[in-house]
TORKOLKE-791972 format. One line per 3 residues: number of its first residue (from 0); their letters; for each residue y, z, x of N, C-alpha, C. Coordinates in steps of 0.05 Angstrom, whole numbers, plus 5000, padded with zeros to 4 digits. Example, Ala and Ser with C-alpha at 12.3 -4.5 7.8 and 13.67 -1.06 7.14 Angstrom:
! TORKOLKE-791972
0 = AS = 4886/5156/5264/4910/5156/5246/4934/5156/5264 | 4955/5142/5257/4979/5143/5273/5001/5157/5258;
This chain:
! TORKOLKE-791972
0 = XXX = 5207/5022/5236/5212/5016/5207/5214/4985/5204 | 5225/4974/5223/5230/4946/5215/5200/4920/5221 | 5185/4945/5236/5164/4926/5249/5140/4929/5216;
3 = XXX = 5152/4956/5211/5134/4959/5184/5141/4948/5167 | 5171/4932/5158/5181/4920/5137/5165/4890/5144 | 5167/4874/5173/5151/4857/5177/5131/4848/5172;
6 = XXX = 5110/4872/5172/5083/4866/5173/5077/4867/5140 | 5096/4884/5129/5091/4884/5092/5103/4856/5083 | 5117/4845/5108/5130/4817/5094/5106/4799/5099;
9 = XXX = 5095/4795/5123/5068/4778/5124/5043/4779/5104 | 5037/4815/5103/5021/4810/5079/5029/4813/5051 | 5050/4809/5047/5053/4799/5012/5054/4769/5025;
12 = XXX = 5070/4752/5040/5069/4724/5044/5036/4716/5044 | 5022/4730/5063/4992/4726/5062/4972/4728/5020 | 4983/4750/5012/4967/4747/4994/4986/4753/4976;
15 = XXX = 5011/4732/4972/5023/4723/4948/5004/4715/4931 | 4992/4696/4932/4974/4688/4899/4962/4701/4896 | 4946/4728/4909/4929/4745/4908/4927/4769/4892;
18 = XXX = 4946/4771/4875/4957/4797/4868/4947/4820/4856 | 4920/4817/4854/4900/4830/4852/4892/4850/4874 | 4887/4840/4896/4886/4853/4914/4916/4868/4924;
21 = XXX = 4935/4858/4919/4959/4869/4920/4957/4900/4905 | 4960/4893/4884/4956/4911/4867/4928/4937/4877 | 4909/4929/4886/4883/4944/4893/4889/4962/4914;
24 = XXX = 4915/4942/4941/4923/4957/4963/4936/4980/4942 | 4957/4973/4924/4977/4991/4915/4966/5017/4908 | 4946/5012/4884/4927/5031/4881/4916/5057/4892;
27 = XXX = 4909/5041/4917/4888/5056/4939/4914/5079/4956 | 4933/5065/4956/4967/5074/4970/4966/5093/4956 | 4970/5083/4928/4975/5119/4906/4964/5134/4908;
30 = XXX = 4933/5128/4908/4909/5139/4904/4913/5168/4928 | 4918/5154/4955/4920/5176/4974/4940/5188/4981 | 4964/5182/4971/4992/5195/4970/4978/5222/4951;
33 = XXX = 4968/5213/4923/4962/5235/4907/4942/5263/4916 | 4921/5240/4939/4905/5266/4945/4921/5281/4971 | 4927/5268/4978/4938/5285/5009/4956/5294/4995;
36 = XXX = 4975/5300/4970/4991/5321/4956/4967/5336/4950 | 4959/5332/4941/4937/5359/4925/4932/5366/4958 | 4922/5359/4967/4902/5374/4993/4924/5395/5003;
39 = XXX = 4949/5382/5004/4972/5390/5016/4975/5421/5003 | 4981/5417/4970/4992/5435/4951/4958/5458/4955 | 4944/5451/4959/4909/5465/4965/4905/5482/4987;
C-alpha cells in the first residue's frame, strides 16, 4: 500500500501540469472498474 501511495505520489508530481492526462488515467481507471463490475455481475 504505501509503495502504491508512492508511486501515485511521483506520478501526480510527474504530470502535475498535465491534468489532462491525469484526468484520461482517471477515466480509463473508471472505465475498467465499470467493466470488470459488469463482467463480474455477467
Amino acid at each position: 500500500i504505501v509503495l502504491m501511495a508512492l508511486i501515485l505520489k511521483l506520478f501526480y508530481r510527474s504530470f502535475d501540469r498535465q491534468t489532462d492526462i491525469l484526468n484520461q488515467i482517471r477515466y480509463l481507471a473508471m472505465a475498467n472498474s465499470g467493466i470488470l463490475e459488469l463482467e463480474d455481475d455477467d
